[in-house]
C-alpha angles and dihedrals in degrees: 000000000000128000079254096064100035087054096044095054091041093055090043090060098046091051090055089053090046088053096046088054097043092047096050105235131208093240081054087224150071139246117229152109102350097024134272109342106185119182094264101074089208090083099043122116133268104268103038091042116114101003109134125046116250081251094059091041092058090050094058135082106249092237086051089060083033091063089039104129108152144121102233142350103260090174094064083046103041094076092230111201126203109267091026126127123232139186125191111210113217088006098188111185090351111249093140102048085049094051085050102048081054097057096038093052135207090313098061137037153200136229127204118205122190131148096222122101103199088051095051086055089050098049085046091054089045092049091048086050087049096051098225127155104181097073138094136187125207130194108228148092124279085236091068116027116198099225129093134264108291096356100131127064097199131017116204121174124177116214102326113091084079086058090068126106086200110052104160091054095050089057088044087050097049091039078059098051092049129092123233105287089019122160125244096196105168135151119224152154117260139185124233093203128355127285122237112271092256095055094051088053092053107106089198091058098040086052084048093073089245113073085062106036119108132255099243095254095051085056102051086052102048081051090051095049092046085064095258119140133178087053114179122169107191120184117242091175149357127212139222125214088252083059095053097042082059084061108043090046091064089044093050095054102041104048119351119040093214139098104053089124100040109141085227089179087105094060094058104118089351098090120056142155116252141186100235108204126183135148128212112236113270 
């Protein structure tokens, strides 16, 4: 697979979620990166069920929890402060860059930044819904963001960096935007050792959120080379095979055509959520 295809198809996928929301459909959800996630929470997979407080929920725009397909909830982790900027990396329908712009109040602000049209439409559509001001979406990939040198005070990402072809550059390119003592606050699946080779070719399973993601130590050292320091990665779950073959179900059937047969019992403890915390040096 090359970063082109993996982008493509990834594009491709998100697109399809995007369209399912904005269009209303009768399952009241969409199918993408970490599985089904309809609008009960209650039927969402494994890995996007129970992220987000009933609080949060009530402040948010239905098509916004509709298009949540993440991993974790980094703006409730990343500690925002008022005044503070924030940009959401693969920011999807936009529920995290909305929750941000809210903590960090009308003297700060949050970008969202995601290379998918449809889902920029449909983040637009939830901001105007929200009623926030202090919020702002750009078209682009997280490889190359589209924001000067030290211009954010804090990254969150929930559940994409995994998604890229390009690791290393999109940590180079985080470790850029920030100022000087800036914070790199994601959620992500890691891996807690590395998938046969079969498993890590399997589109279903990279859309998934779980054919691309890093085995934990491969993660703390692309951070490290990137210039981060201060690296912490802290579980926030651990799944079963029955958990990924929820996920891969929905991938399958959504994009890819391909898994089904899949033997998942490697997968079983070796693939987890995680907080993900660095700092750049100050």
């Amino acid at each position: 697979m090359t970063e082109r295809n993996i982008r493509e198809i990834v594009q491709e996928r998100y697109g399809q979620a995007a369209r399912a929301v904005l269009k209303q459909s009768p399952q009241g959800g969409a199918s993408a990166c970490c599985g089904a996630a309809p609008a009960t929470g209650a039927e969402k997979d494994a890995i996007s069920r129970d992220l987000y407080s009933a609080e949060e929920a009530s402040a948010l725009p239905q098509d916004a929890l509709a298009a949540s397909l993440g991993c974790g909830n980094p703006t409730a982790l990343a500690q925002l402060r008022p005044g503070e900027v924030v940009l959401d990396l693969g920011s999807g329908g936009g529920i995290d860059v909305l929750l941000s712009a809210r903590r960090v109040g009308p003297t700060g602000k949050a970008y969202g930044l995601d290379m998918t049209p449809d889902m920029l439409a449909l983040a637009h559509k939830n901001q105007a819904q929200a009623g926030v001001t202090n919020a702002e979406f750009l078209q682009g990939s997280i490889e190359a963001i589209p924001l000067p040198d030290a211009t954010v005070d804090v990254i969150i990402s929930n559940c994409v960096i995994n998604l890229s072809g390009d690791k290393d550059q999109v940590l180079r390119e985080a470790f850029r935007v920030l100022r000087r003592g800036g914070r790199f606050a994601v959620s992500d699946i890691v891996l807690k050792r590395a998938l046969p080779p079969d498993l890590q070719r399997d589109m279903a399973l990279w859309t998934g959120c779980v054919a691309g993601a890093l085995v934990e130590g491969d993660y703390r050292a692309k951070l490290a080379a990137a210039g981060f320091e201060e690296i912490e990665v802290e579980p926030t779950r651990v799944y079963t095979a029955d958990d990924a073959q929820s996920v891969l179900s929905s991938s399958s059937s959504a994009c890819c055509g391909t898994g089904q047969t899949a033997d998942l019992s490697a997968l079983a403890g070796t693939v987890i959520s995680a907080f993900i915390r660095a700092r750049k040096p100050a």
